[in-house]
C-alpha positions as CSV (number, residue, x, y, z in Angstrom):
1,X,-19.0,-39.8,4.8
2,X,-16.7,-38.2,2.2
3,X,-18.8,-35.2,2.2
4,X,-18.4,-34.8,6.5
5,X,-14.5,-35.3,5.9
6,X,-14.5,-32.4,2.8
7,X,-16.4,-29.8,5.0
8,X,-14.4,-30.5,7.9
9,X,-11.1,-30.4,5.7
10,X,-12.5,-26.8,4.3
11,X,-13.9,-25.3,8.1
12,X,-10.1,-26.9,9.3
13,X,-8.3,-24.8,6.5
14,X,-10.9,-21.6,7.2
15,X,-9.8,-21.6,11.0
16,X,-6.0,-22.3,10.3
17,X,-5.8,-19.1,8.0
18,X,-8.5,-16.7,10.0
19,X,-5.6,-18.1,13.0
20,X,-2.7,-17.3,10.8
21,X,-4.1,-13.6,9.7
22,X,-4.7,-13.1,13.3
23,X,-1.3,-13.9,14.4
24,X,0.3,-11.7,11.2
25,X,-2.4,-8.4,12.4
26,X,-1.2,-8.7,15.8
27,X,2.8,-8.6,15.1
28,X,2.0,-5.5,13.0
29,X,-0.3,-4.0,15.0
30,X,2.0,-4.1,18.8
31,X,4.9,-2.4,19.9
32,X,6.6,1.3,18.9
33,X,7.9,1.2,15.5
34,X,11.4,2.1,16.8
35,X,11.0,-1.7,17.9
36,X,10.4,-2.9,14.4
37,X,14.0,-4.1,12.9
38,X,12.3,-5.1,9.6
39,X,9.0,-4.5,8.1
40,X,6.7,-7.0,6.8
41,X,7.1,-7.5,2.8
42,X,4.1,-6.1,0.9
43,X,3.6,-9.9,-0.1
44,X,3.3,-10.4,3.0
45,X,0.8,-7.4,4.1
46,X,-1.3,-8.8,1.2
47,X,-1.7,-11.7,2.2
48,X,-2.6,-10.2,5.3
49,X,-5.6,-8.6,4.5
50,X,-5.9,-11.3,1.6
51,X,-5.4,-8.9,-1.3
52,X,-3.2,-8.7,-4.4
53,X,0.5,-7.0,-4.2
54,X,-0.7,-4.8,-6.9
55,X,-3.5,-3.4,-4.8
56,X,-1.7,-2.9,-1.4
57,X,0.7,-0.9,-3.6
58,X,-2.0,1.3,-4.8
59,X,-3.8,1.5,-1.5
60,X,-0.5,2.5,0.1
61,X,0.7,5.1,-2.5
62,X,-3.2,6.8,-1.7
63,X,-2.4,6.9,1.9
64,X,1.7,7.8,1.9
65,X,2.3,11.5,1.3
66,X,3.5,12.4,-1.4
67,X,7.3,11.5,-1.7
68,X,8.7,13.6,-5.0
69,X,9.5,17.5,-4.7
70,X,7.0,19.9,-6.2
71,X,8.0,21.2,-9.5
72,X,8.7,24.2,-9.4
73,X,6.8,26.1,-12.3
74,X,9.4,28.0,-14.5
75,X,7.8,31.0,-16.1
76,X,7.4,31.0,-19.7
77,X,9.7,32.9,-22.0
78,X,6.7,34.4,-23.2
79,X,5.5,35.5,-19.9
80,X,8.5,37.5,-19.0
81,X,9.1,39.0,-22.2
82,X,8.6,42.4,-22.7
83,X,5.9,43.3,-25.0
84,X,7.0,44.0,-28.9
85,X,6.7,48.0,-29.0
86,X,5.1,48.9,-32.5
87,X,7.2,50.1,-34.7
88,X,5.8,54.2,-35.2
């Protein structure tokens, strides 16, 4: 009897939390994002797709473009100099 009521307990807890991620998909998924006030967490998109903070960061900094200016390369003194003329 007390093995019935654990798998039951651990289907119950299965089906509240495929519920819960369902409900937290859809709210990101619908409406214009001019709608969107706030912006889930990303705790909260990790939980989500049940992942680590750490690894929705990473995942997100792969599929953001890049956000930082590219350096502009600043010749080398040595490039621009003028070559040493020998000395006759």
């Amino acid at each position: 009897m007390s093995q019935d009521l654990d798998r039951f307990t651990t289907m119950t807890q299965g089906f509240m939390q495929q519920q819960r991620q369902t409900c937290d998909m859809h709210r990101l998924r619908t409406g214009p994002i001019v709608q969107r006030k706030e912006l889930p967490t990303l705790k909260e998109m990790a939980r989500v797709v049940d992942s680590t903070f750490e690894t929705v960061c990473r995942e997100l900094n792969t599929l953001l473009p890049e956000r930082k200016q590219p350096r502009s390369r600043v010749p080398s003194v040595w490039a621009v100099a003028q070559p040493f003329a020998m000395a006759a």
